[in-house]
N, C-alpha and C positions, 0 to 999 in steps of 0.2 A: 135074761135080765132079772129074772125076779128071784133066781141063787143069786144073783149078786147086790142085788136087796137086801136080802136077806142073812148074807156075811155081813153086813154094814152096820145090820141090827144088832148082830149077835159083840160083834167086834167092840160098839161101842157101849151096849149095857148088861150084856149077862157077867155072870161073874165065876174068881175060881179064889175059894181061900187058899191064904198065903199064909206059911208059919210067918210066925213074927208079933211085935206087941202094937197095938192099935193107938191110934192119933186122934185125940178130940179135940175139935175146933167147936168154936162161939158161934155158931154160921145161926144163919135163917135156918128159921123149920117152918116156915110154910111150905105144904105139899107142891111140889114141883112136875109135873107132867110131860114129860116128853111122846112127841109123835114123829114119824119116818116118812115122809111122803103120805101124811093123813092119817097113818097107822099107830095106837096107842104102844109104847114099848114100856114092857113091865119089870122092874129091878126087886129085890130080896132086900136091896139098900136104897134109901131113899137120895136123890140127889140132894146138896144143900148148896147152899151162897156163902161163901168167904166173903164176912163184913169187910168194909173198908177198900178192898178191892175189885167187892161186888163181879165175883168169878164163881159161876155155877161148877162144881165138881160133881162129875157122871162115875161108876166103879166100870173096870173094863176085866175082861176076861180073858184067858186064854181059848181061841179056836183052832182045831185043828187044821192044819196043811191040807191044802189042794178044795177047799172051800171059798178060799183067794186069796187068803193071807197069812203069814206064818207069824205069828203074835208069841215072844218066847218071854219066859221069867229066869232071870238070873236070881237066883237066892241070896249069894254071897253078897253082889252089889250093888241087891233092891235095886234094880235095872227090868223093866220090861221093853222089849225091841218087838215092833211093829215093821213088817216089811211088805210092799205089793200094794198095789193101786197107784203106782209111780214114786212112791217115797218109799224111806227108809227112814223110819221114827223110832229115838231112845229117848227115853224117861226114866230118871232115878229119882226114889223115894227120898224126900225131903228136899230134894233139889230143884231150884228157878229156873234152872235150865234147863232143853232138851239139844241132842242132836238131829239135825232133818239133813239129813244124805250129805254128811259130813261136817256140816257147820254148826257151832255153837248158836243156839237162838233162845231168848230171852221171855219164858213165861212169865204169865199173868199171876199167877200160885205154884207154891211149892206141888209138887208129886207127893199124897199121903196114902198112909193105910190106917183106915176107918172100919172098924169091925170085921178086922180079916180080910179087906177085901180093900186092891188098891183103887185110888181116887183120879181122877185124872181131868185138870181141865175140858169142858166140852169142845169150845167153841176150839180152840188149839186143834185138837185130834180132829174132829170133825171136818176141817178146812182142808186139814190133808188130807183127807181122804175124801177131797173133791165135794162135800156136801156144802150147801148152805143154810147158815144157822140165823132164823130170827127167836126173837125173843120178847114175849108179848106180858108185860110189867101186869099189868090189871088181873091176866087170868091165870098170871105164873106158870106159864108155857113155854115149852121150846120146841118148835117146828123145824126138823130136818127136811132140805129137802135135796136128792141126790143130781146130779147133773151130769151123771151118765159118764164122766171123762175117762173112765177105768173100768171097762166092763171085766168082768171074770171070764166069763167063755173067749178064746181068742177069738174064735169064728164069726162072735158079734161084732160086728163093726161100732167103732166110736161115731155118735149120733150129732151130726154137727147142728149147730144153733139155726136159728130161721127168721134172723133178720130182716126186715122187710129192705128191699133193692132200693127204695127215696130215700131210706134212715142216712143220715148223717155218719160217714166213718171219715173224720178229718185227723189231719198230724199238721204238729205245728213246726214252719220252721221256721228258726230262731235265726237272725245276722249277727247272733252278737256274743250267742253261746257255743256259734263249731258246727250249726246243719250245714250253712252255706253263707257266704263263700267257703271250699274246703281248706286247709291248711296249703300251703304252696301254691294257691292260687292268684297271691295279688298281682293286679298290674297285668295277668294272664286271662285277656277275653275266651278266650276259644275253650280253656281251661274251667271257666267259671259256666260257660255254657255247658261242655258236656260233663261236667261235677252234678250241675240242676237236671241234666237229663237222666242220668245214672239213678240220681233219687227218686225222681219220678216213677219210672221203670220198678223200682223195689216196692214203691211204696202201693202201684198199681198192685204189682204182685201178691200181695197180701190183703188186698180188699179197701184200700183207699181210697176213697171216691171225692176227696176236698186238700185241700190244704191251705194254712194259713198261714201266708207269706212275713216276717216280719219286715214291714216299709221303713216304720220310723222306729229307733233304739233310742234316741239323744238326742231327740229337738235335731235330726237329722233325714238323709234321706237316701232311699238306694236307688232312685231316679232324678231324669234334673226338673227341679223348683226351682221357683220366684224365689221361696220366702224361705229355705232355711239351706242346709250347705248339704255338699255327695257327703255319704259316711264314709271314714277310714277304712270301711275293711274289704272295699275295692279296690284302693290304691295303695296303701299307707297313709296315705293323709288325708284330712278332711278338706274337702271344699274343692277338689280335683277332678275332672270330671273321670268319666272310666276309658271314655270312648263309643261307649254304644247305653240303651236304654235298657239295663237288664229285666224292670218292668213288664215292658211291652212283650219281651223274649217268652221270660216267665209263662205270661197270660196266653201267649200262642201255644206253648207248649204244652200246658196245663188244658188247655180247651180244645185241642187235637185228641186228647185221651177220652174225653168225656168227663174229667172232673172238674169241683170249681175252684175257682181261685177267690180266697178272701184275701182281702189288702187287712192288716196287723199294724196297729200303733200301740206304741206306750206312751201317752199323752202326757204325760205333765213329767215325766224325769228329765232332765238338761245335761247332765254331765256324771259320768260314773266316778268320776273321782272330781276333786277339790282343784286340781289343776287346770286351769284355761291357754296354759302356754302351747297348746299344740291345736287349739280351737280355731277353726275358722273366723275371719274378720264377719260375717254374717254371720256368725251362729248366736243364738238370743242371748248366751253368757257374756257378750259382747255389744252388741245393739243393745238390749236393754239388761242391763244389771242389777237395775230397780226392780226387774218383776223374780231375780232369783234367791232361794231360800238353799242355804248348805244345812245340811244336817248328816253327822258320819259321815264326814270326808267325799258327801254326794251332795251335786245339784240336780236343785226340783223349783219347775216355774210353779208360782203361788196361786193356786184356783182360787184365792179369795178374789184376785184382781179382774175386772171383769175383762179389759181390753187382751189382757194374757191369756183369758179362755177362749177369747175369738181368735186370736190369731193362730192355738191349736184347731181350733175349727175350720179355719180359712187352709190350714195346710192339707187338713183330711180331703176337703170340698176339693181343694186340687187335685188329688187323685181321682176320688169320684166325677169332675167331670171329665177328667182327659180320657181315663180305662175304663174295659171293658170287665170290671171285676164284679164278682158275684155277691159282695158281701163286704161289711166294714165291721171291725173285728176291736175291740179294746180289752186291753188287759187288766191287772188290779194295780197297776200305778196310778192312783188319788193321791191323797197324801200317804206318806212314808209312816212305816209302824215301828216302833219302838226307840221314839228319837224325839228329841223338842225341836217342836217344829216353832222359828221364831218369825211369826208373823200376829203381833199383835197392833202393828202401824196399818197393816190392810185391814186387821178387824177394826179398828178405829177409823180409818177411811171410807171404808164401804158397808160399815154394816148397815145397809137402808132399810132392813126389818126390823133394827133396834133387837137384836136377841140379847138376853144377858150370858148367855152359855157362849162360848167361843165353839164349842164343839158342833152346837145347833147351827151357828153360822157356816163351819165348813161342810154340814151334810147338806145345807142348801146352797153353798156351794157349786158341792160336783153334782146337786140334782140338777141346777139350774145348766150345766154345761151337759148333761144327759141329755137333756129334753132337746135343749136347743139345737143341738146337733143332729137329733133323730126329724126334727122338724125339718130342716135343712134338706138332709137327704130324703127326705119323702118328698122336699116340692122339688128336685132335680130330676131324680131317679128312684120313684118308687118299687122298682123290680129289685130293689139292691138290699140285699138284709142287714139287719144293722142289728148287731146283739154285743155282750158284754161276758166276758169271764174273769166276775172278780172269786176271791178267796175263796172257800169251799164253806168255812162256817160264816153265818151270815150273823147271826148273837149266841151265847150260852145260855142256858136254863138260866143257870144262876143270876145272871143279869135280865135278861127278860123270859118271864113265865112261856112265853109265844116261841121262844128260841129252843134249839136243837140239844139235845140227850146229851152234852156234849161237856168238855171242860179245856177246851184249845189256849194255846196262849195269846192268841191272837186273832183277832175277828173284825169280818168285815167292815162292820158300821163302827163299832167303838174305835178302830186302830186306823182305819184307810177311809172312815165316814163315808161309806159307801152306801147306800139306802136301798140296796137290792129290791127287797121289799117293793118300795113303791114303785121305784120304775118297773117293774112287774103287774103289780096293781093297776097301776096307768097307761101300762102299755108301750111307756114309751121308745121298749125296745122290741124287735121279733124275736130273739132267743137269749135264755142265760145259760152259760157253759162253766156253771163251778168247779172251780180245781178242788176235788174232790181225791186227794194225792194222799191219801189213807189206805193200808185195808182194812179187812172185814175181823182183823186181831187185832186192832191197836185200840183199848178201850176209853183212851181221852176221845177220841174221833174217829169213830167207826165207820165203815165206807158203807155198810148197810144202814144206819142210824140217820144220814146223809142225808140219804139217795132216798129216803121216807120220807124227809122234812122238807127237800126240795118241790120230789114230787106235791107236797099238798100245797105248795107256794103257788106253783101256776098251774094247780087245778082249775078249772073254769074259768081260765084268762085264754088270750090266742096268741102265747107266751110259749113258745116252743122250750123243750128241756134237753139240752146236750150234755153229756156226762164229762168233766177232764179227768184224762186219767195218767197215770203215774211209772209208763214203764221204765224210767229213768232207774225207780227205786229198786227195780228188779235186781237180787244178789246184794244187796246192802243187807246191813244187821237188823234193820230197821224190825221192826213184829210183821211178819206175813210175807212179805220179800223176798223169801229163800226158793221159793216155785214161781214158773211162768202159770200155773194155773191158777192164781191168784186173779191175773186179770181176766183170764177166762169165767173164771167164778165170780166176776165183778160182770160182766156183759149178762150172765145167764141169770144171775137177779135181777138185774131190769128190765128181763124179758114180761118180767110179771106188772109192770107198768105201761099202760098206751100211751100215760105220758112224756116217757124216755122215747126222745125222737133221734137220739144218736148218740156217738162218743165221739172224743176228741184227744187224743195221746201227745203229751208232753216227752219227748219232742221225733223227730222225725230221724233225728242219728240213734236212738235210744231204741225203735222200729227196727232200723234195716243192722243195727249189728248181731240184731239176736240174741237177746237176751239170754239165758237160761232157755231158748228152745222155742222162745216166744213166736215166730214169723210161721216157723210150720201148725201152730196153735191156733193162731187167728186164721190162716188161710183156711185149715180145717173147720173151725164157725162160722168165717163167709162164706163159704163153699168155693173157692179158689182154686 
């Protein structure tokens, strides 16, 4: 293990002049320090910061073959190729791009040459070759640290993670995005059962020990209720019953295995589109039309109004008291982000704090519909978790000093009034599971930058911390995407937290299709 250390070193900062004429950049000169697993590594060229994109540029070197990697320089077409450690990485000089094992992918800085010697983003290289890179502002440091994915000697066996066996490994499955019901299944019991077994089966296979069912999509339901209608994608139509309680099926078959089953709402969305002609005669776009708000062609009941946050309440408590589930699970459906949202007749009717900010009225609001629900469920059934996964950033620097390294365009409190924070602070919930659907390259919201600002949220609270992660984005263009080891390298930096009590994968088809190679990945770090 420690030659293959020790290629890592060599790979990322020794150097080899290159003919050719040299590139200066405006960057930072403060001294910049890098260390390898605790170990200082020393350059002939000093690292710098590209302004503006604030991208550390490291100089990289040629190493020879059978070290572990074959690092080659094209002269002609200021091209250096990187091969071994499970990628195949090209970088050309002055180019935004590189190739990673065949696909065009989107750097942070051009590729330069700086005093004969070429430049090459850190954190980029770095990540493919399985390390993880923090980056520490105050003492201008950068800390590699390697994660063993790609040892050099074949004979070493790859060293799998050491999760603890209670940690949280949940997958979400969605009724509304294709986990379940499968395609060809309506109106097919027998179908829709052994489709939920089939997943199960995979999802055990890989280390899954949770899953979180989605109950409610639409002011709907996929059991039978009192108070709101079946969902379409049982039958075709809404309000139909299926034949049997797929609920109850569910929770047997899910508690035969030894995992748990969390019941999933999306509370306050009503209708995906603007159409009601195919709506049940109970469904609330119907029954009460007063309490709905369209905004882009979608309905969403209005959490200003107090009677329309009970009666989301009163549909949860239905579930929780009839099953036997392990958890009540809400997502980041508050209010809708990037839309006007036209309820200025509820802030007029019910504002009984008198706030002159409409926006303070809707974070108290959805705090006021947090609390009371967590209250709720603690006097029925205290064994039952009740936690929340809103949006992964909770505010930007730029807007609050307290908030995360970040520049997202979208954020929990200011866009979905969502108050993370305190219901954290107060407790009102047992865990927060932020979609946290970045990686550890995308410099507006970095999935390390994150997973820091979470962690110190519900340090010394009894606030459990579940990670959401992102293998949907696996193979998109997206910065860091292009490897399943991305999300492995997202699990093995929060080994370094006792506050990360698990993870939770968006979504549960996005698991068992295999991503880029993902399934034998994760069973390798569970020990499966």
């Amino acid at each position: 293990m420690r030659k293959w250390k020790q290629c890592i070193a060599l790979l990322l900062v020794c150097l080899l002049a290159f003919q050719g004429g040299s590139v200066t950049f405006a960057a930072s000169t403060a001294e910049i320090t890098i260390y390898l697993d605790g170990e200082e590594l020393e350059s002939d060229v000093a690292p710098y910061i590209v302004p503006k994109v604030n991208v550390t540029m490291v100089p990289l070197r040629v190493i020879s073959e059978g070290i572990g990697a074959s690092v080659k320089w094209n002269q002609a077409s200021k091209t250096v190729r990187i091969q071994g450690f499970g990628n195949d990485l090209s970088l050309t000089q002055g180019k935004s791009t590189a190739i990673v094992n065949g696909k065009t992918v989107q750097l942070s800085a051009n590729v330069t040459n700086t005093k004969n010697r070429v430049m090459v983003p850190i954190r980029f290289v770095s990540e493919h070759l399985g390390l993880i890179v923090k980056w520490n502002q105050s003492a201008k440091t950068i800390h590699l640290t390697s994660t063993n994915l790609w040892p050099t000697d074949p004979e070493i066996p790859v060293v799998p993670g050491e999760p603890e066996d209670s940690d949280m490994r949940g997958a979400w499955i969605s009724t509304i995005n294709g986990d379940w019901p499968k395609s060809g299944s309506m109106n097919n019991v027998e179908k829709q059962k052994s489709d939920f077994i089939q997943e199960l089966d995979k999802l055990e296979s890989m280390g899954i020990n949770a899953v979180f069912v989605q109950l409610r999509g639409a002011a709907d339901a996929i059991y039978p209720s009192t108070l709101v209608p079946w969902n379409k994608v049982l039958t075709g139509t809404q309000g139909v019953d299926p034949g049997y309680d797929p609920v109850s099926f569910m929770i047997e078959e899910v508690h035969k295995r030894g995992m748990e089953f969390h019941a999933w709402f999306n509370p306050f969305r009503a209708n995906t589109t603007a159409d009601i002609s195919k709506n049940a005669a109970n469904h609330v776009v119907n029954v009460h039309p007063d309490w709905i708000v369209t905004a882009k062609n979608q309905m969403y009941i209005n959490p200003g109004i107090p009677d329309a946050r009970q009666h989301i309440i009163d549909a949860i408590m239905e579930v929780v008291n009839r099953y036997d589930i392990d958890g009540v699970h809400l997502d980041d459906y508050f209010y809708p982000s990037n839309v006007t949202f036209n309820d200025a007749a509820a802030f007029k009717a019910y504002n009984y704090n008198n706030y002159t900010d409409i926006n303070d009225w809707r974070v108290d609001n959805i705090n006021r519909f947090v609390q009371s629900l967590g209250e709720q469920i603690q006097a029925v059934k205290p064994g039952v978790e009740y936690g929340i996964s809103p949006f992964g950033v909770w505010r930007n620097i730029a807007d609050d000093p307290t908030g995360s390294n970040t520049k997202a365009g979208v954020t929990a409190y200011d866009d979905m009034h969502a108050d993370v924070r305190t219901w954290i602070q107060k407790e009102w919930i047992d865990y927060v599971a932020p979609q946290i659907y970045w990686s550890m390259s995308l410099q507006a919201a970095r999935y390390d930058i994150l997973v820091d600002w979470w962690v110190d949220e519900v340090s010394g609270t009894d606030v459990d911390l579940y990670i959401g992660h992102s293998p949907y984005k696996l193979g998109t263009s997206e910065a860091g995407w292009h490897t399943a080891n991305e999300i492995i390298n997202q699990l093995k930096y929060n080994e370094q937290y006792e506050e990360v009590d698990g993870d939770i994968y968006f979504s549960a088809q996005y698991l068992t299709k295999n991503p880029l190679g993902l399934i034998g990945l994760l069973q390798n770090y569970y020990g499966k």
